[in-house]
C-alpha positions as CSV (number, residue, x, y, z in Angstrom):
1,X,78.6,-36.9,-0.6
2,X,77.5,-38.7,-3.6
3,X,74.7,-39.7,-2.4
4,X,73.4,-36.6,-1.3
5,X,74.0,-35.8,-4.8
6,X,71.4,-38.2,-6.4
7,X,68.9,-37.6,-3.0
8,X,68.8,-34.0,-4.3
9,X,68.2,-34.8,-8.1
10,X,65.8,-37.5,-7.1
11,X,63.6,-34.6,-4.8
12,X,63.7,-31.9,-6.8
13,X,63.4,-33.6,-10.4
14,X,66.2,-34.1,-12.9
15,X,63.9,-34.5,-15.8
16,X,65.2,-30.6,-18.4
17,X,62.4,-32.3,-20.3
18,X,59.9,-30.5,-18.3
19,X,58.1,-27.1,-19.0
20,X,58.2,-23.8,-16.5
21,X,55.5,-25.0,-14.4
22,X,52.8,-22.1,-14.3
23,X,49.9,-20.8,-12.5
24,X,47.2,-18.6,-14.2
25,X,44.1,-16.6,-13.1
26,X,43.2,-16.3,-16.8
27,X,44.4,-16.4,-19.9
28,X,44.1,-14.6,-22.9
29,X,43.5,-16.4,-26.3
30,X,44.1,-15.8,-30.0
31,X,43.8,-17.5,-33.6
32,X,45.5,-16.2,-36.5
33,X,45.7,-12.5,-36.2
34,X,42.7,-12.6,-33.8
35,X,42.9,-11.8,-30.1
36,X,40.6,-11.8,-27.1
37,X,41.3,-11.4,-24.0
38,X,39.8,-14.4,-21.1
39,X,39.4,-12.1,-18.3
40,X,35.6,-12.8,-16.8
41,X,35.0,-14.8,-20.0
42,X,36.1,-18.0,-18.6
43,X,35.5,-20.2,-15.2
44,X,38.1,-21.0,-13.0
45,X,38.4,-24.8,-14.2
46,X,38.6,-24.5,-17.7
47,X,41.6,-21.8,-16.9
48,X,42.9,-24.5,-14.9
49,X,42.4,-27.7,-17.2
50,X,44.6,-25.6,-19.8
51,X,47.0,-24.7,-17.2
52,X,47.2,-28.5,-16.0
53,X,47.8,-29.5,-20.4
54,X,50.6,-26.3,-20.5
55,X,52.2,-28.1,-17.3
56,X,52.3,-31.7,-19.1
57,X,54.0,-30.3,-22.0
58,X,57.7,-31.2,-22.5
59,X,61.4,-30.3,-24.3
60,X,60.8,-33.5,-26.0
61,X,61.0,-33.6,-30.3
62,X,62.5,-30.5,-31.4
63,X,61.8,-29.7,-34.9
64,X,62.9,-27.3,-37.6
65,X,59.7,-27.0,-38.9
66,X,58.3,-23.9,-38.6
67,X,54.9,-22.5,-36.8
68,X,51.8,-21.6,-38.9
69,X,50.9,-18.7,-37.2
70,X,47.8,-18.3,-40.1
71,X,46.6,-21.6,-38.1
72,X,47.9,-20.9,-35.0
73,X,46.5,-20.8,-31.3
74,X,48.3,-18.3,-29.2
75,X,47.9,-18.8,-25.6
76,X,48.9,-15.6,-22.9
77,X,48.4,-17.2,-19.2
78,X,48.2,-14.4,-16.6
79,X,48.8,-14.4,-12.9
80,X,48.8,-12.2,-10.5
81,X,48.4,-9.6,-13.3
82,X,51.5,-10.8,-15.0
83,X,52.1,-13.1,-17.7
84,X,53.3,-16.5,-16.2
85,X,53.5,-18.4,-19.7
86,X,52.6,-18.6,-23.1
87,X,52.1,-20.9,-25.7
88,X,51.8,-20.8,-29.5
89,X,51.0,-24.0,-31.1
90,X,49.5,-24.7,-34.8
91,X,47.2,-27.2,-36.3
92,X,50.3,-29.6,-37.2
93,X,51.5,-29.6,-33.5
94,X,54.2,-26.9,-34.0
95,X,54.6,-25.3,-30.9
96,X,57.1,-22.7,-29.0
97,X,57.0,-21.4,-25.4
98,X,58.3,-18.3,-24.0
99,X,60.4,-20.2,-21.7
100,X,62.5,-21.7,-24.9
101,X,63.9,-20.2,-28.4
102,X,63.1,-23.5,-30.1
103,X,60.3,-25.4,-32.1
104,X,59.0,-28.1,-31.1
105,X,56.4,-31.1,-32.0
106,X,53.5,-31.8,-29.2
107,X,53.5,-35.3,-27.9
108,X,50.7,-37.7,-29.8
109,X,49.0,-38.0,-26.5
110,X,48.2,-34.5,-25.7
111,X,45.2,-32.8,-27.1
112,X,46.2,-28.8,-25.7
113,X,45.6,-27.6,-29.3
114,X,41.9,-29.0,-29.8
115,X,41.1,-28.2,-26.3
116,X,42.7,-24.5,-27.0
117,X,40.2,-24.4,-30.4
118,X,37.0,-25.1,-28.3
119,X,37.7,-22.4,-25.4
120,X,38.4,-20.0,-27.9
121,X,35.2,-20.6,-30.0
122,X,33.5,-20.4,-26.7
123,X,35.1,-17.1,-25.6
124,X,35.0,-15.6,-29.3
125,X,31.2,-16.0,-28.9
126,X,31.3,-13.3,-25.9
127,X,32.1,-11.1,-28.3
């Protein structure tokens, strides 16, 4: 029985570390008190390059610190005309998901919030 046990943990993933996966059609996108909303203003692989960083993140370094929202990105990804995710993360690697009531600090490694500042320059110029 046991080792049924650890077969099953082993197949589907024993790691709470790990994010909601999500999928995403598009996404809407916001800085400070900004908003704008992604829908026909951005191709299908930069939707899914931030989808694929979202999916990397994980539980890991919680924090008491506090998110910036004056210097915050705010990320709404939508699927299927619902929202499957979002993601608010400052310029100090703050960041909170709607799948958690904590703070926590972004990995060194992953660059979500500078790629998250260039698509929403891009798609603030469509404006």
């Amino acid at each position: 029985m046991s080792i049924l046990l650890i077969v099953f943990l082993i197949v589907s993933g024993c790691n709470d570390n790990s994010v909601k996966q999500i999928k995403a059609d598009y996404f809407d996108i916001g800085f400070g008190q900004s908003l704008y909303e992604g829908y026909d203003k951005v191709d299908k692989e930069t939707v899914q390059s931030l989808v694929k960083a979202y999916n990397h993140i994980e539980y890991s370094g919680q924090t008491n610190q506090q998110v910036n929202y004056e210097k915050a990105i705010t990320i709404t990804f939508i699927y299927n005309d619902q929202t499957s995710g979002s993601l608010v993360i400052d310029d100090m690697g703050i960041y909170h998901l709607s799948d958690s009531a904590e703070n926590y600090q972004i990995e060194p490694n992953n660059h979500i919030y500078e790629q998250a500042i260039k698509i929403y320059n891009d798609v603030k110029k469509q404006y």
